[in-house]
N, C-alpha and C positions, 0 to 999 in steps of 0.2 A: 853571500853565497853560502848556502847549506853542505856540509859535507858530514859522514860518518863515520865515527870511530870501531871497530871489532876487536875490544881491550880483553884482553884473555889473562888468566895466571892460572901457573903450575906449579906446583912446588914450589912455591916463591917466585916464580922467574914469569915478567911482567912480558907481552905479546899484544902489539897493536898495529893492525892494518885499516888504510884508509882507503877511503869509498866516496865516490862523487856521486853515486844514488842510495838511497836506503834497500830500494831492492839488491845491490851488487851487495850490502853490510850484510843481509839476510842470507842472502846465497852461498859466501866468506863462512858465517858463521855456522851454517848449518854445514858444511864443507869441513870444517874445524873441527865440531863433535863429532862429526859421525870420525875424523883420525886417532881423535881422542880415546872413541869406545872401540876403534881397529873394527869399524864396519867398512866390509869392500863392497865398491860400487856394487849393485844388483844384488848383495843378499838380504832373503827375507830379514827383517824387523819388525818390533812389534812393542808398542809402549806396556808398563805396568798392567796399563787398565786393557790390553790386547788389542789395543788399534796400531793395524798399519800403521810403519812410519816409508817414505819414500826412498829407495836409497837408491836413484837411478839417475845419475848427474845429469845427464836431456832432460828429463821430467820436471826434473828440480829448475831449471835454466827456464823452462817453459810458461812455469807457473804464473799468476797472477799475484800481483800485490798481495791482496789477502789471501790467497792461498797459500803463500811464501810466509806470510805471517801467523798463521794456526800451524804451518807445518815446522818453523821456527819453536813457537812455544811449546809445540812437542818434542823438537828435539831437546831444546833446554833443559825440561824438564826429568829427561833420560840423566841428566849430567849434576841433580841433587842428588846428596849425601855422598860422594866419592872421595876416597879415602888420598887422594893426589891431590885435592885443595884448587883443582880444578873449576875456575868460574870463568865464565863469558858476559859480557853485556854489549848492547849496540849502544852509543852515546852521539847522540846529533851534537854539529858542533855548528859555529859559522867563523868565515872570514870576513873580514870589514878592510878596506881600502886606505 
């Protein structure tokens, strides 16, 4: 059985929630930066390069696989170079019987 890990640190201090689907890991995580960067639900954002990023929790819940997934890597993305040591990764794991 597949399950996913959303392993975060901050300042040193290690943060992991689990997940029975990859989509709930993506959803967690994208959930996670946007507290991180103190984005409230519904206000505009906008990555580097000036794309919309989603910050509408229905919307986000809504999504599709792959759209959870481009909207992921752009959240991530928002969360290089930060001065709080701030990193996130999704890590598929399994259980065995």
């Amino acid at each position: 059985m597949n399950f996913w890990n959303v392993a975060s640190t901050m300042e040193g201090e290690l943060f992991v929630s689990t997940h029975l689907t990859e989509r709930g890991a993506m959803k967690a995580a994208i959930f996670d930066i946007m507290d991180f960067l103190c984005v409230d639900y519904g206000d505009p954002r906008s990555t580097y390069k000036n794309v919309p990023l989603c910050t509408d929790p229905e919307t986000i819940k809504a999504m599709t696989d792959d759209e959870l997934l481009i909207e992921f890597r752009m959240w991530a993305e928002e969360t290089w170079d930060n001065d709080s040591g701030f990193n996130l990764e999704i890590v598929r794991s399994q259980l065995a019987a």
